[in-house]
C-alpha positions in Angstrom: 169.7 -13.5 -44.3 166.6 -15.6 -44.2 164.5 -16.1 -47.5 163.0 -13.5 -49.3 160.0 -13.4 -51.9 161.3 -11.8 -55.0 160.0 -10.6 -58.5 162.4 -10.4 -61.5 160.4 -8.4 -64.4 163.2 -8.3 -67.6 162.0 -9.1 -71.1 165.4 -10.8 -71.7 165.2 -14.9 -71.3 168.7 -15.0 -70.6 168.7 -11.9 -68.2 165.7 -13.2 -65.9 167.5 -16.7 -65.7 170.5 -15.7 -64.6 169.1 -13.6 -62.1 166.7 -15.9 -61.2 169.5 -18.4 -60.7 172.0 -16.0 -58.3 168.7 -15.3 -56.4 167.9 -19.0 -55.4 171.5 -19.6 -54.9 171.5 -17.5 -52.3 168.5 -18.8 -50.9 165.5 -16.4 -52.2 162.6 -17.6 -53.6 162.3 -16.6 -57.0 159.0 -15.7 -59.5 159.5 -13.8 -62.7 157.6 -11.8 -65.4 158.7 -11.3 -69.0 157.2 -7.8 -69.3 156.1 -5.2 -66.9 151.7 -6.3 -67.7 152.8 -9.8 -66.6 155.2 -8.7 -63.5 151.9 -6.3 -62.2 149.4 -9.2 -62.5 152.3 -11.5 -60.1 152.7 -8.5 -57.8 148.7 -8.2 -57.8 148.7 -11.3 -56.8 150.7 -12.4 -54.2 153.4 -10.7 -51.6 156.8 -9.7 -52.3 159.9 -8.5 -50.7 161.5 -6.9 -53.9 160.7 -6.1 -57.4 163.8 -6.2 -60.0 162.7 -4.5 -62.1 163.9 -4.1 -66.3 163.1 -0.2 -67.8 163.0 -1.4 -71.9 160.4 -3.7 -72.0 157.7 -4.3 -74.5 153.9 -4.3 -73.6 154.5 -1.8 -70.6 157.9 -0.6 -70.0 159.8 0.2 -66.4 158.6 3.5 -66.1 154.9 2.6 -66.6 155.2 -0.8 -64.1 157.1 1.5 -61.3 154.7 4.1 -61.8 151.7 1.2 -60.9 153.5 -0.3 -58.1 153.7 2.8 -56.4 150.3 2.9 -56.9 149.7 0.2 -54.6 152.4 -1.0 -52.6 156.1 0.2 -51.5 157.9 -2.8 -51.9 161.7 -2.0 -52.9 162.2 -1.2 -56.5 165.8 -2.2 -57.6 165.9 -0.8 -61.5 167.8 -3.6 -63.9 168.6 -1.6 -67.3 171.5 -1.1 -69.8 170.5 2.6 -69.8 173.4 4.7 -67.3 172.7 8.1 -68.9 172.5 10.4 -65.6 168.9 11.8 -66.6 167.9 7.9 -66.9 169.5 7.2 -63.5 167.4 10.3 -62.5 164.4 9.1 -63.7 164.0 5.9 -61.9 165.0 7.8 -58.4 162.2 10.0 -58.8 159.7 7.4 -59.8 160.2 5.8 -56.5 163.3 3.3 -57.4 165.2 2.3 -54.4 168.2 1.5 -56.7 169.5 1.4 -59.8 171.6 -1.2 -61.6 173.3 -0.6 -64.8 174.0 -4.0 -67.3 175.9 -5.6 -67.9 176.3 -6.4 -63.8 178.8 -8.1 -61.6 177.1 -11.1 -59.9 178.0 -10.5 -56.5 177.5 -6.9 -56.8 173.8 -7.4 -57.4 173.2 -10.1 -55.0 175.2 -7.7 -52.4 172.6 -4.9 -53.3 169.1 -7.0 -53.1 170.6 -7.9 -49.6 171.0 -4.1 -48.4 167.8 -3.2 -49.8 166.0 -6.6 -48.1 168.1 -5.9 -44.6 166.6 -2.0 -44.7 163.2 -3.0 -45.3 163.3 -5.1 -42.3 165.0 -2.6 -40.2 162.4 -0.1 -41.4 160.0 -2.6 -39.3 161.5 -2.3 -36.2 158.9 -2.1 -33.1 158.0 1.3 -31.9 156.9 5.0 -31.9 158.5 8.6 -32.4 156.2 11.5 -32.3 156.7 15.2 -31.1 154.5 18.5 -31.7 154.6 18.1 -35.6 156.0 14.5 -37.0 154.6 10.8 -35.5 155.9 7.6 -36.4 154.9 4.2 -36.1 157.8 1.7 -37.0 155.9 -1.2 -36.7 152.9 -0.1 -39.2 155.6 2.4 -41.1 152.8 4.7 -40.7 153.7 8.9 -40.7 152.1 11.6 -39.9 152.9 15.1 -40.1 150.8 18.0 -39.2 147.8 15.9 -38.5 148.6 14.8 -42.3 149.1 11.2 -42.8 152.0 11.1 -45.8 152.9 8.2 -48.1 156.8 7.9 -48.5 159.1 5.8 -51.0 160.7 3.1 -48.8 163.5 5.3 -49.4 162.3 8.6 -48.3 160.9 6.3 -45.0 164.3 5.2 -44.2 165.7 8.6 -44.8 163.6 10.1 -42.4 163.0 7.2 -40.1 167.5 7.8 -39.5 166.7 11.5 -39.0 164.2 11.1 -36.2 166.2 8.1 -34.6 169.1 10.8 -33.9 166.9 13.9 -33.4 169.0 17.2 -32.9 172.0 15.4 -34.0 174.0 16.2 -37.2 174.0 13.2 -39.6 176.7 13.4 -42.1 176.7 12.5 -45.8 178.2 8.9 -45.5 176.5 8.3 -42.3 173.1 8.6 -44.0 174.4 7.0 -47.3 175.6 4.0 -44.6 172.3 4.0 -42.5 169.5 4.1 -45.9 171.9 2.8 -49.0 173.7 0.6 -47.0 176.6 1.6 -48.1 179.0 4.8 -49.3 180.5 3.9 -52.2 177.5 3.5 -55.0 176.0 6.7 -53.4 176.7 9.6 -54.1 176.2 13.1 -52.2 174.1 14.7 -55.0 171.7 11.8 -54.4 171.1 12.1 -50.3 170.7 15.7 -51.2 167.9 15.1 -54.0 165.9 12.7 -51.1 166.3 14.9 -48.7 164.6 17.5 -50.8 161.8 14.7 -51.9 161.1 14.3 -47.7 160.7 18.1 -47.6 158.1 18.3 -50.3 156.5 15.5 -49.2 155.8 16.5 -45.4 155.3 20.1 -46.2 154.6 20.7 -50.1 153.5 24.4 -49.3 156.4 25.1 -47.4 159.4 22.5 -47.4 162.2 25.2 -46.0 159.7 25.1 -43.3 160.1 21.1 -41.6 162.0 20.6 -39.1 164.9 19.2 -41.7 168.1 21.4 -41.4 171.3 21.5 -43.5 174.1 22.0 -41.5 176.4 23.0 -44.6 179.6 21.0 -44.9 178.6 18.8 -42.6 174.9 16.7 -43.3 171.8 17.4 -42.4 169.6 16.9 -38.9 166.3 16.9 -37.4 165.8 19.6 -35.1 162.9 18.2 -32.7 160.1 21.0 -32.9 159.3 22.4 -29.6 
């Protein structure tokens, strides 16, 4: 995979060396922040293919810096923290995290993971259109629209959607999705392509997300039925 810009934000010297160091080995380039203030004025500054991100931080904390990035940008958010509590885990999804890493870490699991999340944000920039009567996509600008509505997705919810609409009227099931966006099927879990599925929903229709064109197919996965 070629090189990649990345931000490590972790208040923990040791922490932010190490990763700093698995990151160049493998050929990244490398800039990091010792608190989420300092990792906003980097990301401010300059262009970035991921942000690893620490949540217990002094100064401004992960919650606060995710909360800012999406704010301005939807570069992928991988959460770095020794907090695994479910509602914690929870928390980052929702605030736009793209994953979630709990320490202590194995080395090659978390080089393995910036390398899914890096290979679907390229993917996500393929060249090309979809549009029918309701939804329109431009891949190249990641640019949605729905209803005439232009609507700002998570680079999660973008992939989610962006599989849907690649395979319209066919059933996609659990692991296929967790294989197409996570990049894998193992640290995802079906409670989690069922919570972004339900994010997508509120986000192209909030007045009426039974209403998309979205379906569950129960016990199998989910599709998009073109609308006609």
């Amino acid at each position: 995979m070629a090189a990649s810009r990345i931000l490590v934000v972790d208040d923990d010297d040791d922490i932010r060396g190490l990763v700093r160091t698995l990151l160049e080995r493998a050929g990244h380039d490398v800039v990091d922040a010792p608190d989420g203030r300092a990792g906003l004025r980097e990301l401010y500054g300059a262009s970035f293919d991921l942000v690893i991100l620490d949540v217990a931080m002094p100064v401004l904390d992960g919650w606060e810096t995710i909360e800012r990035i999406r704010e301005v940008t939807d570069v992928p958010v991988l959460m770095l923290t020794a907090r695994d509590a479910e509602p914690d885990r929870v928390r980052g999804l929702k605030g736009g995290a793209d994953d979630y890493v709990v320490k202590p870490f194995g080395r090659q699991e978390l080089v393995a993971r910036v390398d899914v999340l890096l290979r679907r944000r390229r993917s996500g920039g393929t060249q090309g259109t979809y549009a029918d009567v309701r939804l329109s996509i431009s891949f190249a600008q990641r640019a949605v629209h729905y209803d005439d509505r232009e609507v700002a997705l998570t680079p999660l919810e973008y992939g989610l959607l962006a599989a849907l609409v690649r395979h319209p009227n066919q059933v996609l099931s659990h692991d296929q999705l967790r294989e197409l966006v996570w990049g894998d099927t193992v640290a995802t879990s079906r409670d989690e392509v069922k919570l972004y599925v339900g994010y997508l929903r509120r986000k192209l229709d909030p007045d009426d997300p039974g209403n998309t064109p979205i379906e569950t197919v129960r016990g199998f996965g989910y599709r998009y039925k073109t609308p006609v």
